[in-house]
C-alpha positions in Angstrom: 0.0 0.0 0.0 1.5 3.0 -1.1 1.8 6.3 1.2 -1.0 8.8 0.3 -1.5 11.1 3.1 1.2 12.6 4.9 2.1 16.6 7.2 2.3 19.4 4.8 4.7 20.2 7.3 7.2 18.3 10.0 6.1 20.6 12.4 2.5 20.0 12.2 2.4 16.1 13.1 1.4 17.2 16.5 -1.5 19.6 15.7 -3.1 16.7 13.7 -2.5 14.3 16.3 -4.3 16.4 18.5 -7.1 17.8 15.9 -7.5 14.0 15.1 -8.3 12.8 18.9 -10.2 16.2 19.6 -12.6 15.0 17.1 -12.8 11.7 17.7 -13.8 12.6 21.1 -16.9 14.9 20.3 -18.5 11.8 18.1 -21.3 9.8 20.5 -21.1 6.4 21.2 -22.1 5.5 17.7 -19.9 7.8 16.6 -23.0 10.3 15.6 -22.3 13.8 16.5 -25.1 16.2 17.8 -25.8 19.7 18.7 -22.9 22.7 18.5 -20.3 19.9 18.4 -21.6 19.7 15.0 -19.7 23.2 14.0 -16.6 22.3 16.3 -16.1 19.2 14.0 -16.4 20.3 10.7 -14.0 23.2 11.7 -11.9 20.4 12.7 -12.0 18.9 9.4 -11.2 22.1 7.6 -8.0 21.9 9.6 -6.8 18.6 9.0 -7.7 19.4 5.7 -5.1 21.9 4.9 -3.0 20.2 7.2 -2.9 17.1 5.5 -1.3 16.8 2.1 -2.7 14.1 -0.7 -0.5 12.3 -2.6 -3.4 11.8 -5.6 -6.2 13.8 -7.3 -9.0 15.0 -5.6 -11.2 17.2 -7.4 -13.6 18.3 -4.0 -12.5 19.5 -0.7 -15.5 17.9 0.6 -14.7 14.4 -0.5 -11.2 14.9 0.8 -12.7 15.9 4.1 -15.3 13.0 4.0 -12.4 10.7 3.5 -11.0 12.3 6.1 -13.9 11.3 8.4 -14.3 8.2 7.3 -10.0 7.6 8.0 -10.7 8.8 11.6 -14.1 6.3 12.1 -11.1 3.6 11.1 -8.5 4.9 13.7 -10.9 4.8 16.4 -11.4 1.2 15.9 -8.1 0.6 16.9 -7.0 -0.7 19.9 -3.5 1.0 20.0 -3.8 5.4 19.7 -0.7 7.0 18.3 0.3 9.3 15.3 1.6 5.9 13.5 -1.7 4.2 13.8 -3.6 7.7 12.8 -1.5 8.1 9.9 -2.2 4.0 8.8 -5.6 4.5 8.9 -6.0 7.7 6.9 -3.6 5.5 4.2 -5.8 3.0 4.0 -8.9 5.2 3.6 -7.2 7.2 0.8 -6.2 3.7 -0.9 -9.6 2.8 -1.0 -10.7 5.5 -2.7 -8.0 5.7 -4.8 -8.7 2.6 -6.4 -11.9 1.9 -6.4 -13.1 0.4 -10.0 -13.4 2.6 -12.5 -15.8 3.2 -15.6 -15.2 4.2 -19.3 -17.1 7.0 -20.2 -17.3 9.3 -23.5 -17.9 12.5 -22.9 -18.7 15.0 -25.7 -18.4 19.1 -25.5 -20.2 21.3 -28.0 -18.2 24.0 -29.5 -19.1 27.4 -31.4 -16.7 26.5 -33.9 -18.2 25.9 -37.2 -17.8 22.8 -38.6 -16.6 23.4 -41.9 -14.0 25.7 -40.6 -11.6 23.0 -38.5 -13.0 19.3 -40.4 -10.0 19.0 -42.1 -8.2 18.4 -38.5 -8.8 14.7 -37.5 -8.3 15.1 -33.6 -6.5 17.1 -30.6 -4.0 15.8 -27.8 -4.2 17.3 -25.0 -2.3 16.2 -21.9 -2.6 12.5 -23.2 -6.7 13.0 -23.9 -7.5 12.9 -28.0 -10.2 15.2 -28.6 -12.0 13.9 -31.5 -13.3 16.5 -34.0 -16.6 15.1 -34.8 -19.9 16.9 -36.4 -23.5 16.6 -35.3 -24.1 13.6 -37.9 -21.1 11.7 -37.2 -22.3 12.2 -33.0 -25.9 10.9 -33.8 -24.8 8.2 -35.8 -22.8 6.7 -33.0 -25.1 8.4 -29.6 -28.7 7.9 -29.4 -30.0 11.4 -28.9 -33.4 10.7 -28.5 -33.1 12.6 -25.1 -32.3 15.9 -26.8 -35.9 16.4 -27.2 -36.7 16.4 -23.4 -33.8 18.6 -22.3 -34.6 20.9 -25.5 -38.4 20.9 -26.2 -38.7 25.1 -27.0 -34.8 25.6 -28.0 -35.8 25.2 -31.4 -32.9 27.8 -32.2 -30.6 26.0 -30.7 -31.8 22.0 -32.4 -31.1 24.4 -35.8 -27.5 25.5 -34.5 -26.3 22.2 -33.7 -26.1 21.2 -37.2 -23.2 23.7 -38.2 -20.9 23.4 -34.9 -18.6 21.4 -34.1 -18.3 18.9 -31.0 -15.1 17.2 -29.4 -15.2 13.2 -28.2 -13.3 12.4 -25.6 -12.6 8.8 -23.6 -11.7 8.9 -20.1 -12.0 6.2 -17.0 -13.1 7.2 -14.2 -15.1 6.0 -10.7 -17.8 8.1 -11.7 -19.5 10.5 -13.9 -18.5 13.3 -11.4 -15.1 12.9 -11.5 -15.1 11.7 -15.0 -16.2 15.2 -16.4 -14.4 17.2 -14.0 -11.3 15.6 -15.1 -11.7 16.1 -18.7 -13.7 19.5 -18.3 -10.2 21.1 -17.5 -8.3 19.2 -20.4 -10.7 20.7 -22.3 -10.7 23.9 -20.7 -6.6 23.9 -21.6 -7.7 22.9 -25.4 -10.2 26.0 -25.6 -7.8 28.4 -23.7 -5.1 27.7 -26.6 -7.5 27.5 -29.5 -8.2 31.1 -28.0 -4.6 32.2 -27.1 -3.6 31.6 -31.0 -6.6 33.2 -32.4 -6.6 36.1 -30.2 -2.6 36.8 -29.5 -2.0 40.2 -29.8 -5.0 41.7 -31.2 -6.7 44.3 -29.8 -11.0 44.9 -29.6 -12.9 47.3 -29.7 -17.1 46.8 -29.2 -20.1 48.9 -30.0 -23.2 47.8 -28.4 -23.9 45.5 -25.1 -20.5 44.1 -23.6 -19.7 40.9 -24.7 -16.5 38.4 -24.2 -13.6 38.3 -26.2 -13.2 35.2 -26.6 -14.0 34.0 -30.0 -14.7 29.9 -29.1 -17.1 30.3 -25.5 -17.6 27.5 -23.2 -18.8 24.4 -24.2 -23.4 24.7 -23.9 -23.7 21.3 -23.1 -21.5 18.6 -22.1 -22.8 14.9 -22.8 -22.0 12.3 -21.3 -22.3 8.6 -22.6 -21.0 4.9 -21.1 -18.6 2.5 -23.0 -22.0 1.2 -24.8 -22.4 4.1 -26.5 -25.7 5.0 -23.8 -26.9 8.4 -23.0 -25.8 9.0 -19.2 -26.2 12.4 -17.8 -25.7 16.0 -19.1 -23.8 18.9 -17.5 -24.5 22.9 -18.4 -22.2 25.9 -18.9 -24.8 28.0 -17.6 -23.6 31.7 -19.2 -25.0 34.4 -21.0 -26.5 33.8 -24.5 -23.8 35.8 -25.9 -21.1 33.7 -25.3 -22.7 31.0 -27.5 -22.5 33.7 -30.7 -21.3 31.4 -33.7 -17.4 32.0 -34.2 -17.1 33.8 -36.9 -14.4 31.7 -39.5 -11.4 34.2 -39.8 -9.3 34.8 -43.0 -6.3 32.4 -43.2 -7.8 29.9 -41.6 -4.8 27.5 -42.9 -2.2 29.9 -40.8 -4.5 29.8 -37.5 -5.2 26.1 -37.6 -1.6 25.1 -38.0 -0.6 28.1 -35.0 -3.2 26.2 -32.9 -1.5 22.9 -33.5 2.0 24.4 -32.8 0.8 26.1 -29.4 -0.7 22.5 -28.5 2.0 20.6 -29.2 4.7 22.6 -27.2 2.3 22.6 -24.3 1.7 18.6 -24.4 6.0 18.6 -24.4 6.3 20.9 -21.0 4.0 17.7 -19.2 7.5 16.8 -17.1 8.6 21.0 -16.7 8.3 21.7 -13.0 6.1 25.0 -14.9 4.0 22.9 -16.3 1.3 23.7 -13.7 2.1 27.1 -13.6 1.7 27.1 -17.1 -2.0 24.9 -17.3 -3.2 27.3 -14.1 -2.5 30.5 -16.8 -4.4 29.2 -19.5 -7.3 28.3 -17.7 -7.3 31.7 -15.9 -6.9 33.0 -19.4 -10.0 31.3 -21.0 -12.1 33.5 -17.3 -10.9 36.5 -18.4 -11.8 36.3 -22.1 -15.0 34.7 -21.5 -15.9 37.5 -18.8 -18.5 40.0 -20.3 -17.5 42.7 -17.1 -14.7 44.4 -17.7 -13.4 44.7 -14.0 -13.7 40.7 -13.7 -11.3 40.8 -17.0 -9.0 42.9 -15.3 -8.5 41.1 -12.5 -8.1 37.5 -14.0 -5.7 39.2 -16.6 -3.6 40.4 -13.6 -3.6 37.2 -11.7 -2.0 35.8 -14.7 0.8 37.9 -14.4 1.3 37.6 -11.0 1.1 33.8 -11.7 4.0 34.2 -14.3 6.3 36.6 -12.5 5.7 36.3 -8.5 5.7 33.0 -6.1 3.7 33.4 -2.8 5.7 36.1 -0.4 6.0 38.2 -2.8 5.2 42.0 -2.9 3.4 43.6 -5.2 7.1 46.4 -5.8 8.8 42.9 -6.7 6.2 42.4 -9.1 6.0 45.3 -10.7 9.9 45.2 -11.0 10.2 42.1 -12.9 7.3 42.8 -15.0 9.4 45.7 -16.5 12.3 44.0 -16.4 10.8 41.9 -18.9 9.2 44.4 -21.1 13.2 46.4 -20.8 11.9 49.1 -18.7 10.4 50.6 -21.5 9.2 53.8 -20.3 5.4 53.3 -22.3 4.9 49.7 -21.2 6.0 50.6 -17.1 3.8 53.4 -17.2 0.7 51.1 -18.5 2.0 48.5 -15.6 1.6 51.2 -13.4 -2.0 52.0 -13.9 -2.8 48.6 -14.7 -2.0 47.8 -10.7 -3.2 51.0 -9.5 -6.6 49.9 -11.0 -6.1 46.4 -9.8 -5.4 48.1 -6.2 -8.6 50.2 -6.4 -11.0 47.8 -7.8 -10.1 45.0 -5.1 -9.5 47.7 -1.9 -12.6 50.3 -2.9 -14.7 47.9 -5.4 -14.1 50.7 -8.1 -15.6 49.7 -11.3 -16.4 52.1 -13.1 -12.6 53.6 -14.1 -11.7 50.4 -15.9 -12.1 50.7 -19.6 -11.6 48.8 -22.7 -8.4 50.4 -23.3 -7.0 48.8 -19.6 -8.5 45.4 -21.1 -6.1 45.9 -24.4 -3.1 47.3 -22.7 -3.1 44.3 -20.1 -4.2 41.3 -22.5 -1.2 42.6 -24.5 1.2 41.9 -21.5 -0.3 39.5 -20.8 -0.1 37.8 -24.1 3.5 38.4 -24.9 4.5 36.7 -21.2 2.7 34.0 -21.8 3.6 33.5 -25.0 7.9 33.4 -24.0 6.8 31.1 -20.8 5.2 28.6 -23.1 8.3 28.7 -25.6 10.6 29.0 -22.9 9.6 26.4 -19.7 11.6 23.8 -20.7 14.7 25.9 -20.2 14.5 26.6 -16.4 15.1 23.3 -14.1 12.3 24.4 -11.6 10.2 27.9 -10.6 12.9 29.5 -8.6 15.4 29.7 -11.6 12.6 31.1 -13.6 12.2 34.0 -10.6 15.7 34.4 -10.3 15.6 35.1 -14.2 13.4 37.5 -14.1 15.0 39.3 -11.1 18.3 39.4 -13.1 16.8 41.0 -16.2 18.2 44.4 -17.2 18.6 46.5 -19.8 21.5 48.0 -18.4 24.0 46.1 -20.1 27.2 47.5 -17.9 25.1 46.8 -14.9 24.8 43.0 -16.4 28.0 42.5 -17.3 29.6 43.1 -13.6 27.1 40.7 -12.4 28.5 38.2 -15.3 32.2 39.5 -13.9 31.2 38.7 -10.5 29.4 35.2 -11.1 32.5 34.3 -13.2 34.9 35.0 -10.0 32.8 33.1 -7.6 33.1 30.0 -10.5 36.8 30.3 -10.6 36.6 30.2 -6.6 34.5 26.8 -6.1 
């Protein structure tokens, strides 16, 4: 049996010791728990919660929690009460659930993309998950969906629409449906995110009328969900505004685009064993929020969290930020003045709830930061060993080249020295 829960930290094997029997001793005879200890033990979850650190995917704090439960209902039935014994029977509660049987399912997402404009392309990779590109014939003629009728008896508009987009087939095996969408929700989520990052790099908007997202491929509608006999399941909802369901308008050079796409998705899938490669996956997805956002404030924001996911680790201040964001961009005197205002924004929007001062100019200037960073992380990952060389390039970039050079002089004397 393999080791699946163990302290975050060294120093914290007493607090869960004692969180663990502090719990245990609220529980009733029958190990039922009544009245205000109710509160006092799910606080106590919470804690061992974050105190705990799972060696395996969990995509719910409350089913890490429950499992926590359950571990502890197992440690009480132990005649011997120690941290050794605690620890074997939250193990063997995580390798339980861990590898519990699982199911094949085929999930399919609908897409605004037309059809016609990507059916040259067979499929998609994604983090080891082929995204089949299918259309609505080739999905009937393998899926009865006869229940399309009950979930859709008055969307006659959008019955009409399904015959021009396109939808993505996916395989994955999971215990359940739960975790079986959730899982290949956020491959696909990656998929969209750099299907948008390619169409959208570097361009600018402008809108007239009622706000709507830049992003030109929206969240899936509906996501379907079938078993390995090719039977309906269940159905999951993206439940947005209508406008973020627009048909994608084909661009010109569609050629160019579709084989930028495939480029961008093939040097992600190559990063899978970069220590960035989460860093990398969290952007994207955070990307995909702030183009699908129709509020230009929200936009901001996720924009910004990008940046600080590129440039900062946890500690740092929002000075050091700022610092290596210019270094980057070489101190340009333009660019560090639109960082400025970007954060003072930022500041003023999360501090005063300030809305109404962000434009769509901010939206431009910041996606266009935001863009080019991105853009040299995903080319560059494979290059840095871990996340702190990445931070301690950034904090040695300069465009003072005498200032550089000394620090070359220096590093060069310290070599000759070891």
């Amino acid at each position: 049996m393999g080791k699946y829960v163990n302290p975050r930290r060294a120093k914290n094997i007493k607090l869960i010791f004692d969180y663990a029997n502090e719990g245990i001793s609220l529980w009733n005879l029958d190990e039922s728990i009544s009245g205000s200890n109710i509160y006092r033990f799910n606080h106590i979850l919470f804690i061992l919660s974050d105190l705990l650190h799972i060696n395996g995917p969990i995509h719910k704090e409350e089913i890490k929690r429950n499992i926590i439960w359950n571990g502890l209902r197992r440690y009480n039935k132990y005649k011997i009460k120690n941290y050794d014994y605690l620890m074997r029977a939250l193990n063997k509660q995580f390798f339980d659930y861990f590898n519990r049987s699982k199911n094949l399912y085929q999930i399919v997402f609908s897409s605004n993309i037309k059809y016609d404009w990507i059916k040259s392309k067979r499929h998609i990779i994604v983090n080891n998950y082929k995204f089949m590109i299918r259309s609505i014939n080739q999905i009937s003629n393998k899926y009865d969906l006869s229940f399309i009728d009950d979930i859709y008896p008055r969307d006659e508009k959008f019955i009409r629409s399904m015959h021009n987009y396109t939808y993505f087939e996916a395989k994955i095996s999971k215990p359940s449906v739960d975790e079986a969408q959730h899982y290949l929700f956020r491959q696909y989520e990656i998929m969209r995110a750099l299907i948008n990052f390619t169409l959208m790099y570097g361009r600018v908007t402008r809108h007239i009328g009622p706000p709507s997202p830049l992003s030109p491929i929206g969240p899936p509608r509906n996501i379907w969900i079938f078993n390995d006999s090719n039977e309906y399941v269940d159905i999951y909802y993206c439940l947005l505004n209508d406008r973020h369901y627009r048909d994608f308008r084909p661009i010109a050079n569609r050629l160019q685009y579709l084989n930028g796409i495939y480029k961008n998705v093939k040097k992600y899938n190559s990063l899978q064993r970069s220590k960035l490669f989460n860093k990398i996956s969290n952007c994207f997805i955070i990307y995909n929020l702030a183009l699908d956002n129709v509020e230009k404030h929200h936009s901001l924001l996720y924009f910004w969290q990008i940046l600080e996911h590129i440039y900062s680790v946890r500690g740092d201040d929002y000075d050091t930020l700022k610092k290596r964001i210019k270094n980057f961009f070489k101190n340009n005197d333009k660019l560090s003045y639109i960082i400025e205002i970007c954060c003072e924004k930022r500041n003023k929007l999360v501090h005063s709830g300030e809305t109404n001062h962000i434009g769509e100019e901010d939206i431009n200037n910041i996606k266009q930061l935001v863009d080019a960073s991105l853009n040299v992380l995903l080319y560059t990952a494979d290059k840095y060993k871990n996340i702190p060389e990445l931070i301690y390039f950034y904090d040695n970039l300069t465009s003072d080249k005498s200032s550089l050079k000394r620090k070359i002089s220096i590093l060069r004397r310290i070599d000759n020295l070891i």
